[in-house]
C-alpha positions in Angstrom: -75.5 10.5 -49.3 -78.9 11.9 -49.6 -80.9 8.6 -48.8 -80.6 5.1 -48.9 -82.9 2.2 -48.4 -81.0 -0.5 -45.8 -81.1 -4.3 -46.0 -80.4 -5.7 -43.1 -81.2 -9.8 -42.7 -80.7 -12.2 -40.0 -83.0 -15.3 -38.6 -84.9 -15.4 -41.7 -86.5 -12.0 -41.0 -85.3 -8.9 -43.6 -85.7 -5.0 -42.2 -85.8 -2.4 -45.2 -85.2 1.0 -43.7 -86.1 4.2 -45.7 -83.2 6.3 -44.5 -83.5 9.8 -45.1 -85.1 10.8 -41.8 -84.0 14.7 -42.3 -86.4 14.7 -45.2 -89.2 12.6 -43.9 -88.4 9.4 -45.8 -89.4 11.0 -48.7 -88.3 8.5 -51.9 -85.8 9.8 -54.3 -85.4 8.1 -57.3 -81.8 6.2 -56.3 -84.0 5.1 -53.2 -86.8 3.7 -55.8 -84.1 2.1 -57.9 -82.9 0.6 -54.6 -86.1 -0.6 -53.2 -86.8 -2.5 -56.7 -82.8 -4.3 -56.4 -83.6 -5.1 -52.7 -87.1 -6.7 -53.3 -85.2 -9.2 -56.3 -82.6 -9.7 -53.5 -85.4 -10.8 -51.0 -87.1 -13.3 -53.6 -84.3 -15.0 -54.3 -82.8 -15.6 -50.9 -84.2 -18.4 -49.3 -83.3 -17.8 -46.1 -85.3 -14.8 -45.6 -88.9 -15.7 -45.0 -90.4 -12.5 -44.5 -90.0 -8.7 -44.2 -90.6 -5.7 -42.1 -90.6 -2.2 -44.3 -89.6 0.7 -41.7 -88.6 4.5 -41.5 -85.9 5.7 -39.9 -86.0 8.3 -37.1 -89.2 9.3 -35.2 -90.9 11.6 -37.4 -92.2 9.7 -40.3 -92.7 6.4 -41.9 -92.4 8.2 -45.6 -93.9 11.3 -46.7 -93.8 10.1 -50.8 -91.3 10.9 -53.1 -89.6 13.7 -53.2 -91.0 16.5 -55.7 -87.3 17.6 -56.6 -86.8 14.0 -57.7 -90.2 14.5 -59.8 -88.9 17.9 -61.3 -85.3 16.1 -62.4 -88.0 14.7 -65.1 -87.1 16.3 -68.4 -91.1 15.8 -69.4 -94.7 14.0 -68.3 -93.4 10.9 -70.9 -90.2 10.6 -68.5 -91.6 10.7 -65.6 -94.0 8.0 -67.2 -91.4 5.1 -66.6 -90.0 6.5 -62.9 -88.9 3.4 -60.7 -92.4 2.1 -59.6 -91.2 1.9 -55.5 -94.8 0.8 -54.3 -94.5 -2.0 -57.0 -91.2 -2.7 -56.1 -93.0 -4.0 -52.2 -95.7 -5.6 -54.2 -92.9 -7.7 -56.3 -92.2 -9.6 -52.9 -93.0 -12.5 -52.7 -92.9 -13.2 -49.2 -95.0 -11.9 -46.6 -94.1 -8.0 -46.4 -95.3 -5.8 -42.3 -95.0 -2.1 -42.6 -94.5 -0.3 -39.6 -95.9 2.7 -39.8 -96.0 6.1 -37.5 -95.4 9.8 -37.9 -96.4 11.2 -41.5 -97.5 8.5 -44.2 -99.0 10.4 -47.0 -99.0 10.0 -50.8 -97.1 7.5 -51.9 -95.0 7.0 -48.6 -99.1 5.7 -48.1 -99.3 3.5 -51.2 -95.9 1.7 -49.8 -97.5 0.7 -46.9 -100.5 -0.5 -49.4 -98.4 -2.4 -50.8 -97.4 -4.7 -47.7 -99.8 -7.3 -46.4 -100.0 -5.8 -42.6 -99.8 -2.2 -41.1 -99.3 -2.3 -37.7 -98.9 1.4 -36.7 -97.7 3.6 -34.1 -100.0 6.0 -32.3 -98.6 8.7 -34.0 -99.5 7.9 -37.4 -101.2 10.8 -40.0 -101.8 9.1 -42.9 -103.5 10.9 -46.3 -103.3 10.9 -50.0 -102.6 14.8 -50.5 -101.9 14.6 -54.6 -105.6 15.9 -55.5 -104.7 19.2 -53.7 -101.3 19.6 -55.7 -103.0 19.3 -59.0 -102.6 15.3 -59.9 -103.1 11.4 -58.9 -100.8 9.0 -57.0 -99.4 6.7 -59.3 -98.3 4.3 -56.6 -101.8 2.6 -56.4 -103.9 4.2 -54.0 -107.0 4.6 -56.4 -106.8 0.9 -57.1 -106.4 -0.9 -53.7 -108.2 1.7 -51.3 -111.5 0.5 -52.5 -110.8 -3.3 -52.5 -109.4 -2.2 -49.0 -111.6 0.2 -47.5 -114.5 0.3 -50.1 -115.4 2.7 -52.4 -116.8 5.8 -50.8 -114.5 5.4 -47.8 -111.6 5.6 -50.8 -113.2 8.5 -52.5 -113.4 10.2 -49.5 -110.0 10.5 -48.8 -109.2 10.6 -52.1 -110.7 13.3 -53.2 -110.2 15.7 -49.9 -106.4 14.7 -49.5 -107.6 14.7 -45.9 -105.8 13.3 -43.5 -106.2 10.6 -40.8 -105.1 10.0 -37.0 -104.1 6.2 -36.1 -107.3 5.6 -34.4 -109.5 6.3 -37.7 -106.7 4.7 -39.9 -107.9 1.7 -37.5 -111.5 2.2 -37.9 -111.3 2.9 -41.3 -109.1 -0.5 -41.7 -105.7 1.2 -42.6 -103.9 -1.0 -40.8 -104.5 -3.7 -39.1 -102.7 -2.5 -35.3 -102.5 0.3 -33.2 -99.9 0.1 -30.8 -97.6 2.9 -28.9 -94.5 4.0 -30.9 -91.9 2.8 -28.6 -93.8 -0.8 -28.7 -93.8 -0.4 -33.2 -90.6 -2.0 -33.3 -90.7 -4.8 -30.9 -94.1 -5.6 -32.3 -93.8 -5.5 -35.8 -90.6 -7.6 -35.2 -92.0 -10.1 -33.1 -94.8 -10.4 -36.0 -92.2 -10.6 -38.7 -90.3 -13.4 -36.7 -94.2 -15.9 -36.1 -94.3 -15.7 -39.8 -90.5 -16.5 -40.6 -91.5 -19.8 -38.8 -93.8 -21.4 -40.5 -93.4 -22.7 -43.6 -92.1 -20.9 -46.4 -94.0 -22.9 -49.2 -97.1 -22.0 -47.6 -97.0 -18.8 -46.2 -96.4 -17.6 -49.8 -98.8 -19.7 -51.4 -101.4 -17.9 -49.2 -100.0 -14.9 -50.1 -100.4 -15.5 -53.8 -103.8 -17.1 -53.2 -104.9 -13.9 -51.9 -103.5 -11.5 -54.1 -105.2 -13.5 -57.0 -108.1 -12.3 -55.2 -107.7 -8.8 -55.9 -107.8 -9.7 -59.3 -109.6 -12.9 -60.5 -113.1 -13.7 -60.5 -114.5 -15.7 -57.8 -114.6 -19.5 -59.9 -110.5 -18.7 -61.3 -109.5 -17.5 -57.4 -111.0 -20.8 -56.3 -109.3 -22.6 -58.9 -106.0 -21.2 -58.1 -106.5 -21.5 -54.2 -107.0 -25.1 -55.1 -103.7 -25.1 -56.9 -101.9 -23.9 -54.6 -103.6 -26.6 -51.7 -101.6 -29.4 -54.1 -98.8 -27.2 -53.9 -98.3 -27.2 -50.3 -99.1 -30.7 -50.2 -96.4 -32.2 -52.7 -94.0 -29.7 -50.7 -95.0 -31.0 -47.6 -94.7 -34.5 -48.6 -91.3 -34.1 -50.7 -89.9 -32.6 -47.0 -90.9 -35.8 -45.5 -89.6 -38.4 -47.4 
């Protein structure tokens, strides 16, 4: 088989592996198809709590999607409605790590994006190389590296396609860790497994509160934090009567 995404669960903790290591991780369309069945699997099992998005092998967390898988698009208009992979991540509903090392450009980038926390391994080149093929990511890079990084920071590396080490992925806010690659797993993991404890009920209202953020104006984020305060509150009461 020429790449898979893996779904692997156990004490409340879900590990999605990109597995196509020969090829970088790069995302094939069966993969994007995959991710999108595996992130409606995750929301509707309660007994995952939260998630750790991996590559396999040593060489790369993802290096985008795979430009035969764009060619196999009879036209621009087909490739128009492609399985949206970085918006399959965002879909989650609870809390998403991406551990990332070795190549992370394009859209194997706008994956990570689309978690909540990068930790990543010293070996981490991260870019957005589209500009210098002729095009755009699709998978959200132009629209949540300025929120992230701000907005020449974001132009910067969009425009170039330039690439960074972990150290100025870190600077630059990237991600959130740096850590060696043989500690990525343990790490990441060990992250994954706080979050799994706490409550589920709030750990994804915080999630949503935040993500409304991104999106609202300051008075309707407010509003909606508040929302989601009662939330927590009648689930926290319900759980002890």
């Amino acid at each position: 088989m020429d790449g898979r995404v893996l779904l692997d669960s156990r004490n409340g903790v879900a590990v999605l592996t990109l597995d196509r290591p020969a090829k970088h991780n790069a995302i094939t369309n069966a993969m994007a198809e995959a991710l999108a069945e595996h992130a409606r699997a995750i929301n509707a099992d309660p007994s995952i709590h939260a998630v750790l998005l991996r590559g396999a092998g040593d060489r790369a967390f993802c290096s985008g999607m795979d430009l035969k898988a764009v060619e196999a698009f009879p036209s621009a208009w087909a490739f128009r409605h492609r399985p949206d992979y970085p918006g399959a991540v965002r879909s989650i509903r609870k809390p998403v790590v991406a551990a990332v090392k070795g190549w992370a450009l394009g859209g194997g980038f706008e994956l990570a994006l689309a978690a909540d926390i990068r930790i990543a391994g010293r070996s981490l080149r991260a870019g957005f190389p589209e500009v210098t093929r002729g095009w755009v990511g699709g998978g959200g890079a132009s629209q949540m590296l300025p929120r992230l990084i701000g907005h020449g920071v974001a132009m910067r590396l969009l425009l170039t396609g330039e690439q960074v080490d972990a150290d100025e992925a870190l600077r630059l806010r990237l991600v959130e860790q740096v850590v060696e690659d043989q500690e990525l797993e343990d790490t990441t993991m060990a992250l994954c497994r706080r979050l799994a404890a706490l409550s589920p009920v709030a750990v994804q209202a915080v999630k949503a509160a935040v993500r409304q953020s991104l999106e609202a104006p300051l008075s309707a984020g407010l509003a909606y934090e508040n929302e989601m305060n009662v939330l927590c509150l009648a689930a926290l009461r319900e759980a002890t009567r």
